[in-house]
C-alpha positions, -999 to +999 in steps of 0.1 A: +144+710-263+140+690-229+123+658-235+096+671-215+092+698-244+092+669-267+060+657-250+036+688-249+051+696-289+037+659-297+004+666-276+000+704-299+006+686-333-007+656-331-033+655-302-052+624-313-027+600-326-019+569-307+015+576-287+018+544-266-002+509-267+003+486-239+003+446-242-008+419-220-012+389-245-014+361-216-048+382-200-061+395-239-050+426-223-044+460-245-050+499-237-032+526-255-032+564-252-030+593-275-003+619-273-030+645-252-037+621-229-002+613-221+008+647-220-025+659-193-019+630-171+021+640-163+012+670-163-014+663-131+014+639-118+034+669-118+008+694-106-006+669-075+037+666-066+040+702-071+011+710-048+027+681-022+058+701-016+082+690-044+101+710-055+132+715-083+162+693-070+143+668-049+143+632-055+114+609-064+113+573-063+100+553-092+092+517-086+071+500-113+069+476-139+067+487-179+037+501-183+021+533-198+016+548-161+054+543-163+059+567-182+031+587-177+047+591-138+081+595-150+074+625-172+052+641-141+081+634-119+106+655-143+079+679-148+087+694-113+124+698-114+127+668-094+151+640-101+134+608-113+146+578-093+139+548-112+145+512-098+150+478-113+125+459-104+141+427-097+157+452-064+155+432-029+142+455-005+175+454+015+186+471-030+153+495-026+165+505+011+194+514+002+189+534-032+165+555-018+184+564+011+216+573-014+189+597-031+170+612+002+138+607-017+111+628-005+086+610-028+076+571-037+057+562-067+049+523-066+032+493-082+011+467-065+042+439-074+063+457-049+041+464-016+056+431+004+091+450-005+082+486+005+066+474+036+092+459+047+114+487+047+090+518+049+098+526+085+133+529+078+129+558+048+130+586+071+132+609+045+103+600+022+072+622+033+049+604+004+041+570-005+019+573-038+002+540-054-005+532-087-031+503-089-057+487-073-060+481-035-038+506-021-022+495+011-035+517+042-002+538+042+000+552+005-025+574-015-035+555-049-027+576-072-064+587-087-070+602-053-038+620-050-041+636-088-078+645-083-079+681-077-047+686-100-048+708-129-040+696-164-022+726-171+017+724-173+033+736-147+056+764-146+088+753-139+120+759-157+141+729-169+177+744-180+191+718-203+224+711-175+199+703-146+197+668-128+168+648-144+175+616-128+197+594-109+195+563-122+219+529-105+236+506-123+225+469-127+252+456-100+263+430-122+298+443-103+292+450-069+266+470-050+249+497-079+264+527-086+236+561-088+246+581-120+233+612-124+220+625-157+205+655-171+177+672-193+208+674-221+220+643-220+186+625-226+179+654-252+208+637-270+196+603-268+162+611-286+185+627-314+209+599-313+184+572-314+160+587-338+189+592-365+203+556-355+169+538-362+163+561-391+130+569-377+096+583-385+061+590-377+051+563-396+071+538-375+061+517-348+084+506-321+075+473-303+091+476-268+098+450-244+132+453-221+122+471-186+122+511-186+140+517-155+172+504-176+188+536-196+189+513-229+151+505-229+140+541-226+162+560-248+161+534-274+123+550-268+128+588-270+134+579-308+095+572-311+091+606-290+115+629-305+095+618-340+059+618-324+057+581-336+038+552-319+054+529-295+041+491-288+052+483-247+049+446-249+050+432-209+052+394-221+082+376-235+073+348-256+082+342-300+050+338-301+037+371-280+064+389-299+054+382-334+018+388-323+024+420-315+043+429-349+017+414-368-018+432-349-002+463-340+017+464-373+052+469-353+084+483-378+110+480-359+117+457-328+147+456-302+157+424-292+181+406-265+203+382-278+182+356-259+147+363-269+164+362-309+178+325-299+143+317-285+125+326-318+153+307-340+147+273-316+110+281-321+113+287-356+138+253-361+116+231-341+079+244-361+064+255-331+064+287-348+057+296-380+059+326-405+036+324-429+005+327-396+016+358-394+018+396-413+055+407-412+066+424-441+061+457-427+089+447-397+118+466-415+147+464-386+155+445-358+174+462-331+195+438-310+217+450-284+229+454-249+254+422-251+280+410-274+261+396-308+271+365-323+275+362-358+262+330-358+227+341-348+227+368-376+239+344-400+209+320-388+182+347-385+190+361-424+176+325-431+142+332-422+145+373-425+170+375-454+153+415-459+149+425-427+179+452-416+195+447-385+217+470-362+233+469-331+251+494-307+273+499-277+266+517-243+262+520-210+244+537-182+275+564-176+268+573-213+224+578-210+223+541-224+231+528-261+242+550-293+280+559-285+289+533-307+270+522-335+265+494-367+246+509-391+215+492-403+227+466-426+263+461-421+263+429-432+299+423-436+306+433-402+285+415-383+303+411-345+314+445-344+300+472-324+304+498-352+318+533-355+313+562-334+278+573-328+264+604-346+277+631-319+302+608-299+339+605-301+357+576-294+394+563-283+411+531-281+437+534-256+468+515-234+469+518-196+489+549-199+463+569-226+480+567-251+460+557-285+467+521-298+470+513-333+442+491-351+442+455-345+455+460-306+434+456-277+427+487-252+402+507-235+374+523-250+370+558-240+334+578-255+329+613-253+296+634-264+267+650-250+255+616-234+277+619-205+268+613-172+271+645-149+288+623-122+286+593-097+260+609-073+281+618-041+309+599-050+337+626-063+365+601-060+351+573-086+337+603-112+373+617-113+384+578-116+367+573-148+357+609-164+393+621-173+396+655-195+360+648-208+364+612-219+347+583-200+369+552-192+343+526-198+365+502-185+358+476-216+384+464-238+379+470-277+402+475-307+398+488-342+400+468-376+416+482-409+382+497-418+381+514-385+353+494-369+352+491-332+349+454-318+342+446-280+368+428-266+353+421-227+349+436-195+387+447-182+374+430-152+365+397-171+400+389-185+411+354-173+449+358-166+456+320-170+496+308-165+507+340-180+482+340-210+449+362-221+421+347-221+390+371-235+357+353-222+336+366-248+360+350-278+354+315-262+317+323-255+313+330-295+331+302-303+311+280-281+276+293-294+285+281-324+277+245-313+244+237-327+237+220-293+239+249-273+218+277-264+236+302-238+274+302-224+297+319-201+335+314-193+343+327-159+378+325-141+381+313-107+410+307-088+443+281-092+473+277-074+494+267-101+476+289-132+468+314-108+435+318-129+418+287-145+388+287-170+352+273-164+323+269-194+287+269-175+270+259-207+231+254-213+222+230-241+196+233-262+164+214-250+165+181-256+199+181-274+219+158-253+253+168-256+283+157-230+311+168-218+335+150-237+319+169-267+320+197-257+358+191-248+364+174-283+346+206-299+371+226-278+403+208-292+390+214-326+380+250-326+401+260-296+439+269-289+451+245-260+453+274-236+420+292-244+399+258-238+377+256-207+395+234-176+361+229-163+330+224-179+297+223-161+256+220-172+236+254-155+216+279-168+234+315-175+225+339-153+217+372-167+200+403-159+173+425-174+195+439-199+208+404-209+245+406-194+256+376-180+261+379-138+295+367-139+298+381-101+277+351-096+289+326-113+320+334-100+310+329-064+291+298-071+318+280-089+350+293-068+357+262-047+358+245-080+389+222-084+404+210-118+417+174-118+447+176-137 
């Protein structure tokens, strides 16, 4: 069943239940949609493309912010047989230029937060033939999109979506280097509403408050769970503790996914008072997802102080895989709280040395996932598929290794190890280490450049408002919780730079610090 079928079986059984609500707490702004209307309005998305000259195979550009008309768009896009193109919206429009050209789109759905950045580069995207606008005050060369769905029928269209077809090419966040397109298909998102569903332990009674961007593989799939189980979904488009508890407590949310930094917001605002429990109705909030980055204990630890009931999990993925699931901590594994889990239900995983070979538990090597989830291939780039899908395994290119009870722990990025006079240093080790200090809020290690070390190690730390602390406490924190050659050379005060999905952009901080010198 494509997840297009999952949407019209939704719309037959329950036609008048809420599917989606949609929240604008900083305008008192709220709409939602039942599971017919969502279902008739792709399917005039797909009828009005359909009738422009899509057809199966060609591309479509999808440019927007979370929103229901989102996914309302999205699904009319795959409706058609066309590949769904969705961008990140923080994409420059030198970024927009140069995925759509990559995908020859014939078609471009857009918001009203991203006209300066199509104009700019319209003239130049030869091969789009239709610019369609969704919201108000349509520039004077797109069609909004009531006027281009007006004559369409609300009547699926007959078009037939094999489970191995494209569905959408979808680039990577270019945390390392220019984004990569990945092609996925109907399967492999079929998968992910399975995966997910079981994961979360879903059901119709559950309501899923939503809040990372859409265009991102996680954010979605981690959705499909509320689809594949016809539950309701709460897209909240504001990121505050106080917007997210909000929303748990009016639209009586069960289960919520969380980045690692919205979590450490809520803890500060819980510390400091400026947020409090008891104003609001959370009982019925049964799990918190949190993902997309390491997780450190120390922020489970601290939120089972406020929510000592509330289940947790946490996962592994990544785009090449149709976002989270391949590995997976059960709901509630308390006692393993840094790990990534165990393989995901329908995923196999390996542990391996530069050679392939399986590693034993407790050494260090490349995670390999294989499953359903797999990405078809790096669109129009043969050479880096066959670089990284090897006899049906994906070489993630992160380094993991296995305990005694056989749960998976993220090591880093392969690309992130700081080679430092000979030694290892894993960033994300010192990172946990350092987020342990009550005074800070976010850290990254990066390595730059030495020409005796070869490599040396730099903290960009971000203190906690108003917490004060120095460098020489951070450096006598170091000595004490540190091995000599693990502790930072340099230490200096910056925000982290992440992206929508919470990574740090190490790519950046590595070019900003590289001239950096340590005084020895």
């Amino acid at each position: 069943m494509t997840i297009a079928d999952m949407l019209a079986k939704n719309a037959k059984l329950y036609p008048d239940d809420i599917a989606l609500v949609e929240l604008k707490p900083s305008l008192n702004y709220r709409c939602e949609i039942t599971w017919r209307e969502f279902d008739n309005r792709s399917n005039k998305i797909a009828n009005a493309l359909y009738n422009t000259g899509i057809r199966k195979g060609d591309k479509v550009v999808h440019l927007m912010t979370n929103s229901i008309d989102w996914l309302v768009a999205y699904f009319g896009i795959i409706r058609t047989g066309a590949w769904a193109v969705p961008l990140n919206f923080r994409f420059t429009a030198k970024d927009i230029l140069y995925c759509t050209q990559i995908a020859e789109a014939k078609a471009f759905l857009f918001g009203p937060e991203f006209v300066e950045r199509v104009s700019e580069i319209r003239t130049q995207l030869t091969s789009v033939k239709k610019f369609i606008y969704i919201g108000d005050d349509a520039p004077e060369w797109a069609q909004p999109v009531d006027d281009f769905t007006l004559s369409a029928s609300v009547n699926p269209l007959n078009v037939e979506l094999n489970p191995d077809d494209p569905c959408g090419l979808y680039f990577t966040s270019g945390t390392t280097g220019q984004p990569k397109p990945i092609l996925l298909t109907h399967k492999n998102m079929e998968h992910a509403a399975i995966v997910e569903s079981r994961h979360h332990g879903q059901t119709k009674d559950d309501n899923f408050i939503l809040i990372p961007p859409l265009y991102h593989t996680g954010a979605k799939m981690h959705w499909f769970g509320s689809l594949y189980t016809g539950s309701r979904a709460t897209l909240l488009r504001e990121i505050k503790p106080a917007y997210i508890f909000e929303a748990v407590h009016n639209e009586k949310g069960t289960i919520v996914w969380l980045l690692v930094p919205w979590a450490q917001d809520i803890l500060v605002a819980l510390d400091t008072g400026e947020l409090k429990k008891e104003d609001y109705k959370l009982n019925q909030w049964r799990l918190m997802h949190i993902g997309a980055q390491p997780v450190p204990e120390s922020l489970i630890k601290h939120w089972k102080t406020y929510f000592p009931d509330m289940l947790y999990d946490t996962n592994y993925g990544l785009s090449e895989s149709t976002g989270p699931g391949c590995v997976h901590l059960g709901v509630e594994n308390i006692h393993k709280v840094g790990a990534i889990g165990k393989p995901g239900y329908g995923w196999q995983v390996r542990i391996v040395d530069d050679n392939d070979n399986d590693v034993p538990a407790g050494m260090v090597g490349e995670l390999l996932v294989k499953g359903n989830g797999l990405m078809k291939e790096y669109y129009k780039n043969p050479q880096k598929t066959a670089e990284v899908l090897k006899d049906g395994w994906l070489h993630t290119g992160d380094l993991a290794k296995t305990d005694e009870d056989g749960f998976i722990w993220y090591v880093d990025r392969k690309k992130d190890l700081i080679i430092t006079g000979g030694e290892n240093i894993f960033p994300i080790e010192v990172e946990e280490v350092l987020l342990f200090n009550p005074k800070i809020y976010d850290a990254a290690l990066i390595g730059i450049p030495d020409i005796r070390l070869g490599e040396i190690a730099v903290a960009v730390i971000d203190p906690k408002p108003g917490a004060g602390i120095t460098t020489e406490e951070i450096e006598s924190y170091c000595i004490e919780k540190l091995p000599k050659y693990k502790r930072p050379k340099i230490i200096v005060f910056d925000k982290v730079p992440r992206n929508a999905t919470g990574k740090i952009e190490k790519v950046k901080l590595r070019e900003k610090y590289k001239d950096l010198k340590w005084v020895r």
